[in-house]
C-alpha positions as CSV (number, residue, x, y, z in Angstrom):
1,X,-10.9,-175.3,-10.9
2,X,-10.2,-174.0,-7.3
3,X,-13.2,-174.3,-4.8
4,X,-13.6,-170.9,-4.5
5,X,-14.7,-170.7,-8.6
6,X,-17.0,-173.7,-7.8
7,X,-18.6,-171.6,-4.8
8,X,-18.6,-168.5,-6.9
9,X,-20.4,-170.8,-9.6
10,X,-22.9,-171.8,-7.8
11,X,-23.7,-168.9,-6.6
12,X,-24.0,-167.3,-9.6
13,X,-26.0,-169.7,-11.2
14,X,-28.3,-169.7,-8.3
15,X,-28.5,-166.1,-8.3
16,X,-29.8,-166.0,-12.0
17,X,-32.4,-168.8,-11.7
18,X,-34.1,-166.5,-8.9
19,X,-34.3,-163.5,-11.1
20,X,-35.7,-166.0,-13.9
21,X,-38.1,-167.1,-11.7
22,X,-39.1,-163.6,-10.5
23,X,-39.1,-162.5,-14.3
24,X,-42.1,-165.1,-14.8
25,X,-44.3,-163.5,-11.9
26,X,-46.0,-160.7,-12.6
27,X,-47.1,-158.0,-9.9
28,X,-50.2,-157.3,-9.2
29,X,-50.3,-154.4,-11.4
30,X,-50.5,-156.4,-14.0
31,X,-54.0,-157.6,-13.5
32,X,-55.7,-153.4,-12.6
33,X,-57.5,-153.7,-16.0
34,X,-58.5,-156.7,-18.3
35,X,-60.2,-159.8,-18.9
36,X,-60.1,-162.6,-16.7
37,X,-62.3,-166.0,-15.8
38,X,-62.9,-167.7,-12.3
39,X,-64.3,-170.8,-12.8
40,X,-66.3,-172.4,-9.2
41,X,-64.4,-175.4,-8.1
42,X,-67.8,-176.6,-6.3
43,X,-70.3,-176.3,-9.2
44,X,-68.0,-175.6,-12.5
45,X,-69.5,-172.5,-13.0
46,X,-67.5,-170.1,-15.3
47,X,-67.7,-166.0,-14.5
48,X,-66.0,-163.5,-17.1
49,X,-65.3,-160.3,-15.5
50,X,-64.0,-157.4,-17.2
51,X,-62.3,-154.5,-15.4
52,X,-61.2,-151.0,-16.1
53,X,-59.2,-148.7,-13.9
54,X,-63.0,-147.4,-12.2
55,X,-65.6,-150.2,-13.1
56,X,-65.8,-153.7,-12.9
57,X,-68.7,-156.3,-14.6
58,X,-69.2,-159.7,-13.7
59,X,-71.0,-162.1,-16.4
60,X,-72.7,-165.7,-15.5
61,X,-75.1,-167.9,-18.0
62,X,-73.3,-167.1,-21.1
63,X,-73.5,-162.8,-21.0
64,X,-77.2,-163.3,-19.7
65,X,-76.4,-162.1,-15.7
66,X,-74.2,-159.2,-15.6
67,X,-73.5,-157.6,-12.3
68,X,-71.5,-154.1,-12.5
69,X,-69.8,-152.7,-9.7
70,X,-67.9,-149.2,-9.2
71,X,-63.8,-149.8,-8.6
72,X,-61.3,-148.3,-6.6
73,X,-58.1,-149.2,-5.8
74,X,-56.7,-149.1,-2.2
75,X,-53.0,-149.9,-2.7
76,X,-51.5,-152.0,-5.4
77,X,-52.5,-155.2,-4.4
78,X,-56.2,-154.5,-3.0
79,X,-59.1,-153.5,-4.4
80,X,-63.2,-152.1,-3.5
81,X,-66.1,-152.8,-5.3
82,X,-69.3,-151.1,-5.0
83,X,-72.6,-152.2,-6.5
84,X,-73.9,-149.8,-9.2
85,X,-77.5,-148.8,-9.1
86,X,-78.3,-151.4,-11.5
87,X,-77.1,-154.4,-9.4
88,X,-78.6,-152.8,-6.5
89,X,-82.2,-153.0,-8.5
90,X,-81.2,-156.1,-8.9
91,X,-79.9,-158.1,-5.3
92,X,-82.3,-156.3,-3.7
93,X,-81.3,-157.7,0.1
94,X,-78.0,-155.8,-0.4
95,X,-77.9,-152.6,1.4
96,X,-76.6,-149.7,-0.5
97,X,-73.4,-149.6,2.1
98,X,-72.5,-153.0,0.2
99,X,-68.7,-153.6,-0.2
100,X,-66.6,-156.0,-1.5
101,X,-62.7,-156.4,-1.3
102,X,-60.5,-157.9,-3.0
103,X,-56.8,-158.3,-2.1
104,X,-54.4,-160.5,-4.7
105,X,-52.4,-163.1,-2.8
106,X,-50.2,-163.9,-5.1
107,X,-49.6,-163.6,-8.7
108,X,-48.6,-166.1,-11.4
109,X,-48.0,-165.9,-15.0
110,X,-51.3,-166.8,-16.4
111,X,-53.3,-165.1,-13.6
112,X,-53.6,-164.6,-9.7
113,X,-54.9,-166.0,-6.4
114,X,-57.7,-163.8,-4.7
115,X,-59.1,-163.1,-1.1
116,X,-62.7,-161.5,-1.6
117,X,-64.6,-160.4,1.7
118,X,-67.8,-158.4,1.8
119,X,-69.6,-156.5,4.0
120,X,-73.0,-159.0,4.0
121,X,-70.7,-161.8,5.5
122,X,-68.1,-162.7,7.6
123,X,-67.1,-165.4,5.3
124,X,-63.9,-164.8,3.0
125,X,-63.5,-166.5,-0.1
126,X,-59.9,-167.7,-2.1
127,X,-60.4,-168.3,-5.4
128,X,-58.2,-167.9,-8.5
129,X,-58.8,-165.9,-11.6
130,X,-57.1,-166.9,-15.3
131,X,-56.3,-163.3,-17.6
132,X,-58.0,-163.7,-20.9
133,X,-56.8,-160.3,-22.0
């Protein structure tokens, strides 16, 4: 075998590990709609949140705290939520201008890795949600 067959080889072989590898991540249009679980590091908490292409509902305590939220999609990748009247009844320290948005940082197989701000804090928050469904 000449070295130029080895080079073009490797190469090859090289080449089609990368497109496995990008065949294994999904894009973040895979995770618009669905089922997912984000479980807190700190505390263990578990939070199930269901999502449709226009609403969004967060449940804590077993289905006893739900919190919905009005969706809308800025590109792809990002996302706003928007407390319903309900959750506003609810937290009633938010103002009705509450926002929360959500860009996905990167995607994996099984799930994705999140940056959440708000408009209540300056804080941003990384966590990582698992798709159920």
């Amino acid at each position: 075998m000449s070295m130029k067959t080895i080079v073009m080889l490797g190469m090859m072989l090289a080449g089609s590990s990368a497109l496995f590898a990008q065949d294994k991540q999904k894009s973040c249009k895979d995770f618009k709609t669905g089922t997912f679980t984000n479980v807190d590091e700190e505390t263990g908490a578990s939070t199930l949140i269901e999502r449709t292409a226009t609403m969004q509902t967060e449940s804590t305590d077993g289905g006893k705290n739900k919190t919905t939220f009005s969706l809308k999609w800025k590109d792809d990748c990002t996302f706003v939520l928007k407390p319903t009247k309900e959750t506003l009844r609810k937290y009633k320290d938010w103002p009705k201008s509450t926002t929360f948005t959500i860009t996905i940082a990167e995607t994996m197989e099984d799930g994705y890795k999140q940056e959440s701000s708000s408009t209540l804090s300056d804080v941003r928050v990384k966590n990582t949600l698992k798709k159920v469904k």
